[in-house]
N, C-alpha and C positions, 0 to 999 in steps of 0.2 A: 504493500500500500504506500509505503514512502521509504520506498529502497535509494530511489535520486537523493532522498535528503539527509540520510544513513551515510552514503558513497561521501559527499560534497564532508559530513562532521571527521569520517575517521580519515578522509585526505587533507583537513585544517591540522587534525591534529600531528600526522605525520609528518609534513610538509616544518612543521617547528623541529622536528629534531632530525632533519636532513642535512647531510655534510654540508650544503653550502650556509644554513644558517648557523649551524654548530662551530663550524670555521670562524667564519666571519667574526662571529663574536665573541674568540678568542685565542687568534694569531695574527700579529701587524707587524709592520716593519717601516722603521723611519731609518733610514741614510742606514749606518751600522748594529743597530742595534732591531732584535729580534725580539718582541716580548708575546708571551708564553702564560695564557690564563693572569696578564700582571705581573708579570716576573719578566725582566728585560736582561737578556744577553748579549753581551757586546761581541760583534766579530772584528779580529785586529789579522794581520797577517800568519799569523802559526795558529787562529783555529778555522775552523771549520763547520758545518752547519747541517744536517741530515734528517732526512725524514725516514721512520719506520713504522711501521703498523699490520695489525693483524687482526680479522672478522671481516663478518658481512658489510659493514661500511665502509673497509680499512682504504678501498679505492677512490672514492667519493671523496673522502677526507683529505686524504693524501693528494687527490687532484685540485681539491681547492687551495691547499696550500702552496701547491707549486702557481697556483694562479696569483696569490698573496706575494711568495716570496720568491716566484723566480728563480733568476739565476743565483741566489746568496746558498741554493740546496747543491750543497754538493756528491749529493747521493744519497743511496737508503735503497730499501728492501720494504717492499710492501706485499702482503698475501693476502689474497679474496676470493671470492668465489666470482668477482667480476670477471669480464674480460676485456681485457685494454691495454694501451700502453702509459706510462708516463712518462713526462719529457726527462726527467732530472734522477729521479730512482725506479730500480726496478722492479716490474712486478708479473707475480708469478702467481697461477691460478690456479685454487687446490679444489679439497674434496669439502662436503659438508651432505649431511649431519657422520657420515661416518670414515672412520680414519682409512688411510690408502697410501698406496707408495708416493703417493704427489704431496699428502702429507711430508713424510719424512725428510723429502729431497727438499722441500719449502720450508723445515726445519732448521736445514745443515746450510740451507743460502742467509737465514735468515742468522745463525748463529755466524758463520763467517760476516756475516756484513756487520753486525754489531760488534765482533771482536777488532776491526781493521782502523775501531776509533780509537786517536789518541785520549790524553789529558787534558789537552785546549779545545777540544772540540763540544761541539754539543748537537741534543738531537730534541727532536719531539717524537714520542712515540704512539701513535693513533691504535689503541683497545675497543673490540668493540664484539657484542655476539657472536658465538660462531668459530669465535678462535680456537677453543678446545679441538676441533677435530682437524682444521685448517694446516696444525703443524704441530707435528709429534717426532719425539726420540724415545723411542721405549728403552724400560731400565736392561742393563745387560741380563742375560738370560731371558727375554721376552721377546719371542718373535713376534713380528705386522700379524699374523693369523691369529696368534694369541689375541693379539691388542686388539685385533676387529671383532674378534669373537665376543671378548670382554664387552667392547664397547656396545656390541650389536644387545646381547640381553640386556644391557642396562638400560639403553631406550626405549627398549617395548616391555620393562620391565612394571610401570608407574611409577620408579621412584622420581623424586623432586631434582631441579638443578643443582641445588646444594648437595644434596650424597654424590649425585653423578661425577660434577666437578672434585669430589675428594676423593675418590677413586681415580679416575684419571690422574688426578696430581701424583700420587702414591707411587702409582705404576709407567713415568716419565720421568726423563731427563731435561725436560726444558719449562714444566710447569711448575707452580706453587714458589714462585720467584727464580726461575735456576735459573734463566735467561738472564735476568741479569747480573747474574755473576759473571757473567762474558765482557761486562763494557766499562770502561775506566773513565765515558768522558762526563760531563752535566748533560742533565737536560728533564723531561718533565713525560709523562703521560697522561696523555686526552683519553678519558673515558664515557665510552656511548653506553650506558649499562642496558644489560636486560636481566636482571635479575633481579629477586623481590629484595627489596632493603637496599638494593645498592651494595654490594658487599663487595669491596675491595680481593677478598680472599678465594671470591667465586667468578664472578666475570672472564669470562675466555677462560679458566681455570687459571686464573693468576701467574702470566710467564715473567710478569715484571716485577712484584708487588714482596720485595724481600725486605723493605725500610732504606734502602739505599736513594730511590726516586719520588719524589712528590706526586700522586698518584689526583687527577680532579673530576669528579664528576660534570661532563657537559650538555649529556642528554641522556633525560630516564621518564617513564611514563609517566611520571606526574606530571614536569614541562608539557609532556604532548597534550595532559587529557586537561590541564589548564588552559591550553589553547582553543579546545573542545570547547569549556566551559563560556569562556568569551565568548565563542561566537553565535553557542544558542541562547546564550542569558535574556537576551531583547525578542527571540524566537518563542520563547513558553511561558507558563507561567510560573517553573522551575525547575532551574538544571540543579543536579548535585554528584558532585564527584563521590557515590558510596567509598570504592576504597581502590591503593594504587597496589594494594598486597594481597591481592586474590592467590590463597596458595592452598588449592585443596583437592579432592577429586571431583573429578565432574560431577559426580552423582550428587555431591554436597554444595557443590558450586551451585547447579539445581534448584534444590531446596533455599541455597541463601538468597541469591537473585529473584526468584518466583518471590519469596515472603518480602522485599522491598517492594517488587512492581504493584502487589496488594498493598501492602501501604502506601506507597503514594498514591495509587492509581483512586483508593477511597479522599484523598483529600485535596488532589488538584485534577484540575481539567487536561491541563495539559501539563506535560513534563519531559525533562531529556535525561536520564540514567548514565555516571558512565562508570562503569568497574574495571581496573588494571591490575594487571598478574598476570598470570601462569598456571591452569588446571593441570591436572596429572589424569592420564587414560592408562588403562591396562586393555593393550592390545590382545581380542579374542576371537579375532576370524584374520582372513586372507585380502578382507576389505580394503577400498582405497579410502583414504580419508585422513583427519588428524585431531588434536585436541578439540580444538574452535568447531569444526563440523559437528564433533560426538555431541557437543554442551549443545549446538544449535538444536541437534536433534533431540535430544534430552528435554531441552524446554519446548521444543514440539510437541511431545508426550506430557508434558506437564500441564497445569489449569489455571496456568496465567496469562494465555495469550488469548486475548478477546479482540474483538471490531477496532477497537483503536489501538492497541498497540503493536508495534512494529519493531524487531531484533535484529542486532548485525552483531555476533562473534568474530571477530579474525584477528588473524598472526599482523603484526605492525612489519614483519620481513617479508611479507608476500608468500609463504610456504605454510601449506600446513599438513604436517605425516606424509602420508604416499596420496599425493596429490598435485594437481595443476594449481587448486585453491587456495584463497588463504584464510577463508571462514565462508558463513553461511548466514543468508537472510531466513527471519521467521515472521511471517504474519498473519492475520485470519484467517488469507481467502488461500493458504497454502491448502488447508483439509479438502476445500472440496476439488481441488487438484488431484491430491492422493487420492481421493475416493475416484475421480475418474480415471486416472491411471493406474488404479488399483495396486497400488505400490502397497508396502508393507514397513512399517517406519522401526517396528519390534525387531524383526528379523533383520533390517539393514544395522541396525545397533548394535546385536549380536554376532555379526558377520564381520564388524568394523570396517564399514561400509557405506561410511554416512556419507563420502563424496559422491559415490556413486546415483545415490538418494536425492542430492541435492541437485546434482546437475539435468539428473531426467528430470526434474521438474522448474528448471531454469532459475531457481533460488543460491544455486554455489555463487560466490564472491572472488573472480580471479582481478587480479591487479599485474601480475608478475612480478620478479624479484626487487624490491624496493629498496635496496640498498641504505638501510639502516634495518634497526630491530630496539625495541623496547618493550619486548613483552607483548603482550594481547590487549586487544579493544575490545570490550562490550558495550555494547553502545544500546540503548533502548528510549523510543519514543511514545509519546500518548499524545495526539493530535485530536 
């Protein structure tokens, strides 16, 4: 019913924590000097100046910076799942969400390019989702088959980012700060977080983050869904951001979102919902799909979606599980769809197969890879 007006909130909200605004407003450069979140670095003739970075945004990031600072980059090493070039440092396009030999060799570039800095040098280094699987060195005696196997249960496992990212760190040589034991020079890290709290020690599973570097948060779901909020506040008769720490399983995520849309839904006419986090799915069929689809579905089956209200789940990085999508709309007039297509919404749930669900009924939410990540959007309207 207002899927246009869905599309147009969770693209205000992304559109704020996109490398070119994230950049912008916190790397400049006047004549020699470089400043870094407010931190100014002087370049003199014996240093030198580098950009590195690693995640789904690492390229974005990296290319706006080279757009800022030009010629003053005298190299770096960047890893993403983009594909491109950059003028000034290199970059190299790995695996995501699970580790690969493009991993390891994106590892071993990324480790020699951060070791080739002196003492006078300095770098910025762009953190951002995604990194954990982007580039790995497993601990000696761990072969890539180990490490993928490891990695593969622990995805379709339901556990949360945080156990995930400490299992990973455990079982690596370059995470839970070890990378930066490789680099002698200054410099700072830009952080795009996607994870709930902002946790320094979970993000990309921490390759930087040992106390030696000043680590800053520059974009995390609150920013985005603050942006949200602005823009529908004059559109309803009330927005409200419930929470930026959605950390639970679907089934409960569910239940929480259902019992808000009933309260507000009994006390204004109109309203704009928005929840951020991260739900957890426990994969039980061969289905396509991902977290945001299951919840879509989920509160499909549930008895809070009435004539006016209208739902968008989706991933803020354009992916979600084995999927084109990166969430799913829900609204009224979806049932008597199902009922003519005689779909089966129990069994696609079952199957984990809620993409497949979505799209026979023209409800999936594709955007493509959106080169940032901050977690999920839930987004819900009452018009």
């Amino acid at each position: 019913m207002y899927k246009k007006e869905l599309e147009k909130i969770y693209n205000k909200a992304l559109r704020k924590v996109k490398a070119v605004s994230l950049i912008k407003d916190n790397v400049s450069v006047l004549e020699n000097v470089i400043t870094l979140v407010g931190n100014d670095y002087v370049l003199n003739n014996n240093s030198r100046f580098f950009v590195f970075g690693v995640g789904k945004a690492a390229f974005d990031m990296a290319k706006e910076c080279e757009a800022i600072l030009k010629d003053k980059i005298a190299g770096g090493v960047v890893i993403s799942t983009s594909v491109g070039k950059l003028k000034y440092a290199k970059h190299f396009t790995s695996t995501h969400p699970l580790v690969s030999d493009k991993s390891i060799e994106a590892a071993e570039m990324l480790i020699n390019g951060v070791s080739e800095l002196t003492e006078n040098d300095v770098f910025v280094f762009l953190l951002s989702g995604g990194a954990s699987a982007m580039i790995e060195k497993p601990i000696n005696g761990l072969t890539l088959d180990d490490f993928t196997k490891i990695s593969a249960a622990l995805l379709t496992s339901g556990i949360d980012i945080k156990a995930l990212n400490t299992v990973r760190k455990s079982i690596s040589e370059i995470k839970g700060g070890k990378l930066a034991n490789y680099i002698k020079a200054k410099g700072e890290v830009l952080v795009l977080s996607d994870v709930i709290g902002d946790d320094l020690h979970t993000i990309g599973s921490a390759p930087m983050n040992n106390g030696k570097f000043p680590h800053h948060i520059i974009g995390n779901n609150e920013i985005a869904l603050q942006e949200a909020k602005m823009y529908m506040n004059s559109k309803v008769e009330k927005t409200e951001i419930i929470t930026t720490t959605l950390e639970m399983s679907s089934e409960k995520a569910t239940e929480f979102i259902c019992d808000e849309i009933k309260k507000y839904d009994e006390q204004y006419n109109s309203f704009c919902l928005l929840f951020g986090g991260e739900t957890t799915t426990v994969v039980t069929g061969d289905g396509y799909g991902g977290r945001n689809q299951e919840l879509a579905l989920r509160l499909l089956l549930s008895d809070c979606i009435n004539q006016k209200i209208t739902v968008l789940s989706a991933g803020s990085d354009g992916i979600d599980g084995r999927s084109k999508a990166t969430g799913a709309f829900v609204d009224y007039d979806i049932y008597e769809l199902i009922k003519k297509k005689k779909l089966d919404p129990q069994a696609s749930l079952k199957n984990s197969d809620s993409n497949t669900f979505f799209k026979e009924l023209g409800y999936d939410f594709v955007t493509g890879i959106s080169g940032t990540n901050v977690m999920d959007f839930i987004i819900i309207i009452k018009k």
